[in-house]
Structure formats: structure tokens, C-alpha cells
C-alpha positions in Angstrom: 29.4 2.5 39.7 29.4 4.4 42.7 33.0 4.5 43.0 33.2 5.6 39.6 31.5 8.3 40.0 33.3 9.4 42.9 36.6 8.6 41.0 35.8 10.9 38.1 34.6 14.0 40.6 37.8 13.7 42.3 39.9 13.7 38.9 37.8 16.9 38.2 38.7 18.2 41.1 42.5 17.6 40.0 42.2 19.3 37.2 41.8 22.7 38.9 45.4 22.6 39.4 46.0 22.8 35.7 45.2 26.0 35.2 47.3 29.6 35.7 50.1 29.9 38.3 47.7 33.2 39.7 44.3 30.5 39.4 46.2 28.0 41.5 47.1 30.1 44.0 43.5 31.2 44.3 42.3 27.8 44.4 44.7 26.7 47.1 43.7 30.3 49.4 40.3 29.0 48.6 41.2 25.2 50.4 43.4 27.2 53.0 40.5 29.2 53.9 37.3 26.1 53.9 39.9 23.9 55.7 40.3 26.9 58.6 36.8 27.5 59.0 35.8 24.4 59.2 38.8 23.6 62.0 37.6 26.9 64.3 33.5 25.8 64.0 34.6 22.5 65.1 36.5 24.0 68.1 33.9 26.4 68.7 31.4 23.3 68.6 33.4 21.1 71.3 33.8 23.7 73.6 30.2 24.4 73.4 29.6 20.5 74.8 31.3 21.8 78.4 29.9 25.9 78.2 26.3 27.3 77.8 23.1 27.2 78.2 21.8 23.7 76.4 18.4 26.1 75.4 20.7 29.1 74.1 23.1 27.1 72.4 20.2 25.2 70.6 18.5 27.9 69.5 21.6 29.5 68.0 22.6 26.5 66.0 19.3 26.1 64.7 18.6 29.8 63.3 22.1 29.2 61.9 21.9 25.7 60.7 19.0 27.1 59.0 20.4 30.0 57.3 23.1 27.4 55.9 20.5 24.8 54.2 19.1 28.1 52.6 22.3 28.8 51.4 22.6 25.7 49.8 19.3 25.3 48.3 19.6 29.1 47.2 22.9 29.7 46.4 23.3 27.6 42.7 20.1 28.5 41.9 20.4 31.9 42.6 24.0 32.6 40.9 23.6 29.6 38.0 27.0 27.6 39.1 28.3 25.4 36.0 27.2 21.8 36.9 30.4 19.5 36.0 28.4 16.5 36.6 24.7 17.2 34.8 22.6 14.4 34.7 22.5 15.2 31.0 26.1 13.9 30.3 25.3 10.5 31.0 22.4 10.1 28.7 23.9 7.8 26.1 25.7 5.7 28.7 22.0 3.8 30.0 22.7 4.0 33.1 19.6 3.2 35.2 18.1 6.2 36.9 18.1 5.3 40.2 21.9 4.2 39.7 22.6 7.7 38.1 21.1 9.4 41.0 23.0 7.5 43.8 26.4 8.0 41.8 25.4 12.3 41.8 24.6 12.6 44.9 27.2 10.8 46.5 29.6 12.4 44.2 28.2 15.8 45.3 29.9 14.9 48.8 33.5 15.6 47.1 34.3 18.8 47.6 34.8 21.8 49.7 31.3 22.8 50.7 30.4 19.0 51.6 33.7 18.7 53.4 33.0 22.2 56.0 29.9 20.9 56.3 30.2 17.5 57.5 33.0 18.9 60.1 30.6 21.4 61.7 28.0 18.7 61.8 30.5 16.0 63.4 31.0 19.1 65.7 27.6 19.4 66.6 27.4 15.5 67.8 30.0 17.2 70.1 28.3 19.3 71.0 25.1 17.3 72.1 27.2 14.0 73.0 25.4 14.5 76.8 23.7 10.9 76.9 23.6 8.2 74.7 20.2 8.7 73.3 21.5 12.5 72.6 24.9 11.1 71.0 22.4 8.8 68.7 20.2 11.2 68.0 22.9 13.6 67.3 24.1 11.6 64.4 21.4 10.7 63.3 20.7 14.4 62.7 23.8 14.8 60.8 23.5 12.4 58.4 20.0 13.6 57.5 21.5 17.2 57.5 24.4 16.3 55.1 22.2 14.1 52.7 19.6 17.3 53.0 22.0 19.7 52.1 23.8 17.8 49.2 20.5 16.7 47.7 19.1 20.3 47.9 22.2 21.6 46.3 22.3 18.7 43.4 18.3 20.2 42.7 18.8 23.7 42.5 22.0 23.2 40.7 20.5 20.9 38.2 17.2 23.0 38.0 19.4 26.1 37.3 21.3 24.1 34.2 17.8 23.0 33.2 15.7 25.8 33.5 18.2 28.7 33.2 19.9 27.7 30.3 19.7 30.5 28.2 21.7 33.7 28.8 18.9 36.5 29.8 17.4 33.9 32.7 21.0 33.6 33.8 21.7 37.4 33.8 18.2 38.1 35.6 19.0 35.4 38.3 22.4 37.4 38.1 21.2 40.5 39.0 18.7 39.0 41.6 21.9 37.4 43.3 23.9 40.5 43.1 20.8 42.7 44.5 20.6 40.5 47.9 24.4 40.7 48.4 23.7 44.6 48.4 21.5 44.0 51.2 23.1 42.1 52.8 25.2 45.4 53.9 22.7 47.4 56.3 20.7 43.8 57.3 24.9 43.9 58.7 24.6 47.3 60.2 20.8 46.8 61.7 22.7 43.5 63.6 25.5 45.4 64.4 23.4 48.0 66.6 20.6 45.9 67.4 21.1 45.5 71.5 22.0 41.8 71.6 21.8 41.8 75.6 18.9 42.9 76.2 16.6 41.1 73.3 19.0 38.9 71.7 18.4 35.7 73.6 14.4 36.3 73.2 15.0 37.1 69.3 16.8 34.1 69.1 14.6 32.2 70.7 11.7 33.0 68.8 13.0 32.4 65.3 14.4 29.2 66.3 10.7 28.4 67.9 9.5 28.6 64.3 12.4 27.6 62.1 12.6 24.3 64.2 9.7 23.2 63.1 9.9 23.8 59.2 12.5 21.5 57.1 15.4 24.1 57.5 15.4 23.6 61.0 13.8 20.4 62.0 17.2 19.1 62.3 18.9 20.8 63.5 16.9 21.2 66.5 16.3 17.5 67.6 19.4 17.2 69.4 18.9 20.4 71.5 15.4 19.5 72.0 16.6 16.1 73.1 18.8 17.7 75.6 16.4 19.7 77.0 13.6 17.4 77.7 11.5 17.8 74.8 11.5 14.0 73.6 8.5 14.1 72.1 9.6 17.4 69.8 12.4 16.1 69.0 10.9 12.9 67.8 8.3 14.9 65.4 10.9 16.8 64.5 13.1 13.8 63.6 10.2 12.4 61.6 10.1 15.9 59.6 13.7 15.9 58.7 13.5 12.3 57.7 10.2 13.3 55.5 12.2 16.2 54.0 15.4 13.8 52.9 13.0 11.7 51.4 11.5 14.2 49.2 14.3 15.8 48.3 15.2 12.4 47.0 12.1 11.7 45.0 12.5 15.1 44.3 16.2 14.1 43.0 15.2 11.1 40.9 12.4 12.5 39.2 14.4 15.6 37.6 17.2 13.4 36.8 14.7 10.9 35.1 13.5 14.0 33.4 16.7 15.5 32.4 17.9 12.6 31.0 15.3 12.7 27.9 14.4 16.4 28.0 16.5 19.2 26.0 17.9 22.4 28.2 15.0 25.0 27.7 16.0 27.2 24.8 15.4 31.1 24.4 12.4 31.9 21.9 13.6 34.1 19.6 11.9 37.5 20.2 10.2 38.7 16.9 10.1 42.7 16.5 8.6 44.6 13.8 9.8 47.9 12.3 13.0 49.9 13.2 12.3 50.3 16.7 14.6 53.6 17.7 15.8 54.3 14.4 12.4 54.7 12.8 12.0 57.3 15.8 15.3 59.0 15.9 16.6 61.6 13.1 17.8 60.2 10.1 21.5 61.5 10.9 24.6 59.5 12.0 24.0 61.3 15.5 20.5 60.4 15.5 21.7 56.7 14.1 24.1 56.5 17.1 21.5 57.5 19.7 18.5 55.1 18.2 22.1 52.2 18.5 22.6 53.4 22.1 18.7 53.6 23.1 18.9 50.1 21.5 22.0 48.0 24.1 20.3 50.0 26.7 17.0 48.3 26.3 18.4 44.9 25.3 21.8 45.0 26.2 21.8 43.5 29.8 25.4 45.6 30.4 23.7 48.4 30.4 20.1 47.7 32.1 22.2 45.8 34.6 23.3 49.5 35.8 19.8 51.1 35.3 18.5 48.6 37.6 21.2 49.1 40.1 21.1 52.6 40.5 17.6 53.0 42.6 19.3 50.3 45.2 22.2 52.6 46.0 20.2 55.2 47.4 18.6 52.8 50.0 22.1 51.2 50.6 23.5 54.7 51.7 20.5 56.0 53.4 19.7 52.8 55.6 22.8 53.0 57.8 22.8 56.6 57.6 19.1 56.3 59.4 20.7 53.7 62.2 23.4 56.0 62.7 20.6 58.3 64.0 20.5 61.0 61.3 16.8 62.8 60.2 15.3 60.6 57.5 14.2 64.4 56.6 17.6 65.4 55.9 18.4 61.5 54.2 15.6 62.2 51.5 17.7 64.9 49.9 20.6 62.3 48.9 18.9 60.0 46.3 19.1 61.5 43.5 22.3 63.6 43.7 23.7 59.8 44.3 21.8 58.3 41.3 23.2 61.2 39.1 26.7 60.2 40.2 26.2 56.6 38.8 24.2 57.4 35.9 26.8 59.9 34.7 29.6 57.5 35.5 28.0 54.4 33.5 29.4 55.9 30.0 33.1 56.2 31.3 34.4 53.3 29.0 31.1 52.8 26.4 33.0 52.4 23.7 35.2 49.5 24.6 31.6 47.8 25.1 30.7 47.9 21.2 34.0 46.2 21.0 34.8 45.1 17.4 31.4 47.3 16.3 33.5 50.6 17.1 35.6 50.1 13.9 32.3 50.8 12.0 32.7 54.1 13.6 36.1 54.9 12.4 35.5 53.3 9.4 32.5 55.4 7.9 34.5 58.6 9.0 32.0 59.2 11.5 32.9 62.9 13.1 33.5 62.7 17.0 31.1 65.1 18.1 28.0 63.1 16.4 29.2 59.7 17.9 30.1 61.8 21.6 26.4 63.4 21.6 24.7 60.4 20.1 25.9 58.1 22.8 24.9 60.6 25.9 20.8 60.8 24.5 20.2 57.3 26.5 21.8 58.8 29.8 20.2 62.3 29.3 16.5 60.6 28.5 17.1 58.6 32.2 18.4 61.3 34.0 16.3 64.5 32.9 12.9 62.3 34.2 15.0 61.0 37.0 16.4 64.4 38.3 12.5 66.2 37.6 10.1 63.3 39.3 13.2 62.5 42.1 13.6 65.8 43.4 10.5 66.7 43.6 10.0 63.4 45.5 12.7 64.6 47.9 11.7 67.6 48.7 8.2 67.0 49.7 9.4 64.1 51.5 12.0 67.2 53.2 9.1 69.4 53.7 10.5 72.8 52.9 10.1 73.6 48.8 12.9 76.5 49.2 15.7 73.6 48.9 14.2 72.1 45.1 16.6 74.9 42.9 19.7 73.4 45.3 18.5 69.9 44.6 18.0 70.6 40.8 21.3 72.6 40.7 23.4 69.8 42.4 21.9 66.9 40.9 21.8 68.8 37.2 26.1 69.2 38.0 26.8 65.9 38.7 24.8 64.7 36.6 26.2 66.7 33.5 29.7 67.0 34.6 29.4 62.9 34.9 28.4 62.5 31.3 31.6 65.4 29.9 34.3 63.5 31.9 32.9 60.4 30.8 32.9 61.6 26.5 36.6 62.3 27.4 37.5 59.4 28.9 35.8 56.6 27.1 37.3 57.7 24.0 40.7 58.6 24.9 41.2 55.7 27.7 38.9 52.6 26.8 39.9 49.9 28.5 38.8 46.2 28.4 35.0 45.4 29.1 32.8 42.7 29.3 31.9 41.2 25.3 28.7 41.5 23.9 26.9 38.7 24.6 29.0 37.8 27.5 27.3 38.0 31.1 27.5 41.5 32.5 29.3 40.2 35.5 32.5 38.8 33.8 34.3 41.5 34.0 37.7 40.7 32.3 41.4 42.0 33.9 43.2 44.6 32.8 47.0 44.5 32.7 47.8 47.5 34.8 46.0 50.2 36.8 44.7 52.1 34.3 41.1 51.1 34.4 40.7 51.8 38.8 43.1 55.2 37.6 40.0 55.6 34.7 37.0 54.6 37.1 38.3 56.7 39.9 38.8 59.9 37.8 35.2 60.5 36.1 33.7 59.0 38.9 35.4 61.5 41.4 35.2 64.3 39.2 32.0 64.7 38.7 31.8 65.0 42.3 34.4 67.4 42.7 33.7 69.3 40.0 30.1 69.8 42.0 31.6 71.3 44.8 30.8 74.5 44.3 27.3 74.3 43.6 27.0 71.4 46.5 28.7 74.1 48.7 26.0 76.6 48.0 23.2 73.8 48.4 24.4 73.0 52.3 24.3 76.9 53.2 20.5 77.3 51.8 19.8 74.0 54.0 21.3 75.0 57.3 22.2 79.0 56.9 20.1 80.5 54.6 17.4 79.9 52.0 18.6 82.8 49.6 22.0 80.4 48.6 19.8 78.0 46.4 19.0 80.1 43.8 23.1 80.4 43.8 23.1 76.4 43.6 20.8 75.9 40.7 22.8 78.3 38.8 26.0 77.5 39.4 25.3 73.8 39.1 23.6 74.2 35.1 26.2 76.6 34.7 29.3 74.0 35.2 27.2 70.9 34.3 27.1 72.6 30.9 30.6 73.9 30.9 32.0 70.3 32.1 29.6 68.6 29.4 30.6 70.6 26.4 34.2 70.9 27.4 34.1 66.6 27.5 31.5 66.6 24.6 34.6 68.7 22.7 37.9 67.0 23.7 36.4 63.7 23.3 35.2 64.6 19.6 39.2 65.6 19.3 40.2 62.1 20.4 38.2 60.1 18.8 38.9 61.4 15.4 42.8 61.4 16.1 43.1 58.1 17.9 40.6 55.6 15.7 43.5 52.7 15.4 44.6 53.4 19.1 40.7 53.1 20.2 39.9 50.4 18.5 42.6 48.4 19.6 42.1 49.2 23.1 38.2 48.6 22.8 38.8 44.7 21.3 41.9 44.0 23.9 40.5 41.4 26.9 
């Protein structure tokens, strides 16, 4: 049974290679790049077993080590990988549980992941082959390491396909998955000029002190404990990885057990009474359009996907700014002129997201400045609030209320100038966008550079468009007070200009190019 098992995950394996010339290729860079990572840990592991200090190296590999069996608990559940071998596939074969459970686990050890992994941990018996009770202990470690991992990857994998089964859990674990990779950026930049020779050994040290004693490091750290004298640690420690293979096992059984007779969980279906917008909104086709647009932004997870980024990319600019050593007083006038950027640019191509729904548009005779204007009442009902409550925010966090007209002015330019390039362009240059329905981060391919040439232009513009009033803003910081009235001015006064202007030519293109649009908006 066993080998059957392994049998069919290596034929599923195989059939990767079936795909696309391009997919192939990717697959293969994919091997390419596991095989050499794996290769230069396991040099950097022997040569370890000859260099070091036994104490330093251990407590490196076990902050490490346990950064990787959080990885692998986290990672499927956190980004909802497709399980090719659910538990639930095998339901009306009657295979015995504890049968079926041996066969996915062990199967779970075909693949990349399992195969970099088991050459770092052979590396680390290397590393701590000092003595024979070491060398034993050593693998012992790794096989309770490798079982930990593959077990704790088969759970969250299966609990994902379980539990996340319908489409918003998957999109909010989504965006959860996609806000920690953000992070991840000035967590980068605080290591990078954190001074590693002066407290790097004791802040190494003192994580591994406490990860070596929970069930992501436990394991790691018996051998280096061994090594160092600690017997009696590394035997506790031993016991507590043991404990945790164990009941990840049990663990393992039970949901399979479970999943076996037990449906995927399914999405209730969301009653809602009235109109919602369109009992609010005029009774016009503008008015129609915006109550349509206030609608995808509320239920649509395209769109509230980018509402809920925006705040982060403040913090992700202003954090490594603050490192670098520049005034967090200075920093707190950046957030919303940055938000304004995004929020203007998130309407660049919205009509290739109603895909085949646009044709109702063209259809009906709808005039182009009633579908340009109703589309931008979202935007403008986030970014009037935003602007208002933000820079007032930033200014008292800046101390000096002379600067709130540049503030208004710049963020007011931006903001509108964002929203007239982007009535222009997503009506004369739609190209493909994610489906309806589809998860907001399957973005599909276009065929040639016009969407980067399209993202790059109103995203850019806005921003150069600005300049002006952005210019006037930096001489009432740093020269003199009496340029922001100048800044407030000139940045309604262009903002305006740049949104009528777009608010115009897009009107002109979407009633001259309705077949052109609409075959544009529907090509993937």
C-alpha cells in the first residue's frame, strides 16, 4: 500500500512536465534551484563539523531550524496550497485509516521541500558527528525533525483544504500571507543594520535559550546540547521532540479519520435585504454605476484586497526610512500623499474587471461621462475621509499646523490627478485582469508590455503631474511657511484640471471604442 502510494505521488510529480514549454522551464529552474540550495547548506554544514564554536553554531541552527518548522506548519495554511493527495480522495476505496495515514505521510516525503530538507538535516549529523553518542543522537534528531516537518505540513495542508474551502476564507488567508511577506521587507532592513558583532552572539543566544525548549526547537537543539555537555537537556529535549512527533501523528490520524466522512465546509449564503447602494444612490445611470461600484468594492475581494493594502505601504516606506536615521517628524508627512498615489492608481484598468458585465454598458447606450464619474464615487468616498482625518493626523504628529494647506494640496493632486489618468486609461487601454470570482491574486499574463507601459504611466503621472504643487510643499517645510498656501492651491487647481481632462477624454473613448473595449476587457 505504501508503495502505492509513493508510486502514484511520483507519477504526479511526472506529470508536471506535461504542461507548457515556458511552465517546464519554470519547473526545472525550480529543481535547479532546491537541488543547489540544498548542495551549499550541506557544505556549509560539514565545514561547520571542523570550524566554530560548538555553543555558537548550535544556537544558530536552532533559531533557524526553528524558523523552518514554522515555515512548514505555516506556509500551506497560510497561502491554501492545492492538496493533490487529500485524504478525501480515497473515501470510497476503504482503506483503513491508519493505513491511509501511513501511505500520506510517507508520500509527503516525495518532493522538493522533503528532499532540501532531509539534505540539511543529514548535514547537520555532520555537523555534530563529534562522538558516537553525538552521531546517534544526531540522527535521531533528524528523523524526528523530518517526520515533524512532513506531518506538520500534511496538517495545515489538509486543514487548509478542509476548513478553507470556500473562496472568501481563501482570499482572507490570501491577504494575511501577502501582508507578512510585506513585512518581511524592513524585519530585512532592521537585520541588516542591527550590529551583529557586538550583540549578535547574545541575541542569538537568547532566542535559541527559549526556542530550544518549545517543539520548534527541541530538536534541533539536542545535538548541540549533547556536544556541549548538557546531557541531561538534551535528553528532555529529546523526549519533547519525540512527544511532539507523536502528536502530530495522532494529530494526523484523527483529521484524516475525520475527513474521510465529513464534507469540505461550505460558504453560507449571506442573505441581504433591500437594494443596499442602489436604494441610497440617485436613481440615474451615474448614480446606478456608482451604487454597482460601491457594491464590488464592499464585496468584491479585488478591490478591498487594495483598500486593505494601502495603510501597510505607508509603514513599509517609513520603517526603513526611520533606520536610515531620518526625523520620524519629517516621516509623518508621507502617509497619505503615498496612500493617495495607490488609491488613485487602483481604477487604472476597472473596466477590464467587470469583464463580460462591460458589454451591458455599451449595450444600453450608456454615455461615457456617467459611467467615467459613476465609477470614481468609490475612490472619492475613501480618499476625501482619508486625505481630511490623515493629514490632520500628520501634521499634529509634525507639530507645526502651517504645513496642513501643503499636505492637503499635495495629497488632493495626486490623489485627483490619479483618478483623471486612470478614466483615460482604463477605458482606452484595458488590459487583462483577474475574473470575477477568481482569487485576487491570479493575476493573468498579458501578451506584450502594454499593461507595465499602462501601470507605469497613471501610476507615474499622478506623481509627476504633482510636482508643482509637491515643489511648493518642500519650500513651506524647509524655506518658508508662506509657499503652502501656494501648495494647496496649485494642487486642487491641477487635481481638478487632470480629473476633468481624464473624466473628458475617457467619456470620448468609451463611447467610440465599445467593441474594442469590450474585447480587450474579456481577453485572458
Amino acid at each position: 500500500m505504501v508503495a502505492q502510494f509513493l508510486g502514484l505521488k511520483v507519477r504526479l510529480l511526472a506529470n508536471l512536465f506535461r504542461r507548457s514549454p515556458w511552465q517546464v522551464v519554470g519547473i526545472v529552474i525550480g529543481l535547479l534551484y532546491g537541488l543547489a540550495l540544498a548542495v551549499g547548506l550541506f557544505v556549509v554544514l560539514v565545514g561547520l563539523r571542523f570550524t566554530g564554536d560548538p555553543v555558537a553554531i548550535r544556537d544558530g541552527l536552532v533559531v533557524a531550524g526553528s524558523l523552518v518548522v514554522l515555515g512548514f506548519l505555516l506556509f500551506p495554511l497560510v497561502f491554501g496550497i492545492d492538496d493533490t493527495m487529500d485524504p478525501r480522495k480515497f473515501a470510497t476505496m476503504g482503506i483503513p485509516t491508519r493505513r491511509l495515514s501511513l501511505g500520506l505521510a510517507l508520500s509527503s516525503l516525495v518532493g522538493v521541500p522533503a528532499f532540501v530538507l532531509a539534505v540539511v538535516l543529514l548535514g547537520t549529523v555532520v555537523t555534530w558527528s563529534r562522538g558516537l553518542l553525538e552521531t546517534v543522537l544526531a540522527l535521531v534528531s533528524a528523523i524526528l525533525l523530518l517526520a515533524t516537518c512532513m506531518l506538520g505540513s500534511r496538517v495545515s495542508t489538509s486543514l487548509g483544504a478542509f476548513l478553507l474551502a470556500t473562496r472568501r476564507s481563501r482570499e482572507f488567508t490570501g491577504i494575511i500571507g501577502v501582508l507578512l511577506l510585506v513585512m518581511i521587507a524592513p524585519v530585512v532592513l532592521l537585520a541588516l543594520n542591527f550590529d551583529w558583532g557586538r550583540y549578535g552572539l547574545d541575541l542569538i543566544g537568547g532566542l535559541a535559550g527559549i526556542l530550544g525548549w518549545t517543539p520548534l526547537g527541541a530538536a534541533w537543539a539536542v545535538p548541540g546540547d549533547a556536544s556541549t555537555g548538557l546531557w541531561g537537556a538534551a535528553v528532555l529535549k529529546l523526549l519533547m521532540a519525540a512527544a511532539t512527533t507523536y502528536l502530530l501523528w495522532l494529530t494526523w490520524q484523527g483529521l484524516v479519520a475525520r475527513m474521510l466522512v465529513t464534507p469540505g465546509r461550505e460558504a453560507q449564503v449571506r442573505q441581504y435585504g433591500g437594494l443596499g447602494w442602489f436604494d441610497s444612490m440617485p436613481h440615474t445611470p451615474m448614480g446606478a454605476i456608482a451604487a454597482r461600484s460601491l457594491t464590488y468594492w464592499r464585496r468584491d475581494s479585488r478591490y478591498w484586497m487594495s483598500v486593505i493594502v494601502i495603510p501597510v505601504i505607508p509603514l513599509i516606506v517609513i520603517l526603513p526610512l526611520s533606520f536610515a536615521g531620518l526625523p520620524i517628524s519629517y516621516l509623518a508627512l508621507l502617509p497619505v500623499p503615498l496612500m493617495s498615489v495607490f488609491l488613485g492608481w487602483t481604477l487604472h484598468n476597472d473596466v477590464a474587471l467587470d469583464h463580460t458585465a462591460v458589454w451591458l454598458h455599451v449595450a444600453s447606450g450608456t454615455r461615457g461621462f456617467e459611467d467615467r464619474m459613476g465609477r470614481l464615487v468609490p475612490a472619492l468616498f475613501v480618499g476625501i475621509p482619508m486625505i481630511a482625518a490623515g493629514s490632520a493626523i500628520s501634521v499634529s504628529v509634525y507639530g507645526d499646523w502651517a504645513v496642513m494647506p501643503s499636505i492637503l494640496g499635495v495629497s488632493t493632486s495626486i490623489l485627483l490627478t490619479g483618478l483623471g489618468l486612470s478614466s483615460y486609461s482604463s477605458a482606452r487601454f484595458p488590459y487583462p485582469a483577474t475574473k470575477p470570482g477568481d482569487s485576487p491574486f491570479a493575476q493573468p499574463q498579458a501578451s506584450d508590455t502594454a499593461a507595465a507601459l499602462i501601470q507605469s504611466f497613471t501610476f507615474a503621472g499622478s506623481i509627476l503631474l504633482s510636482l508643482p504643487a509637491l515643489a511648493c510643499a518642500l519650500l513651506g517645510v524647509f524655506v518658508d511657511p508662506v509657499w503652502n498656501i501656494p501648495a494647496l492651491v496649485l494642487g486642487v487647481a491641477i487635481g481638478l484640471i487632470t480629473l476633468v481632462g481624464g473624466v473628458f477624454l475617457g467619456s470620448l473613448a468609451f463611447e467610440r471604442r465599445g467593441p474594442e473595449m469590450i474585447a480587450s476587457a474579456v481577453r485572458a
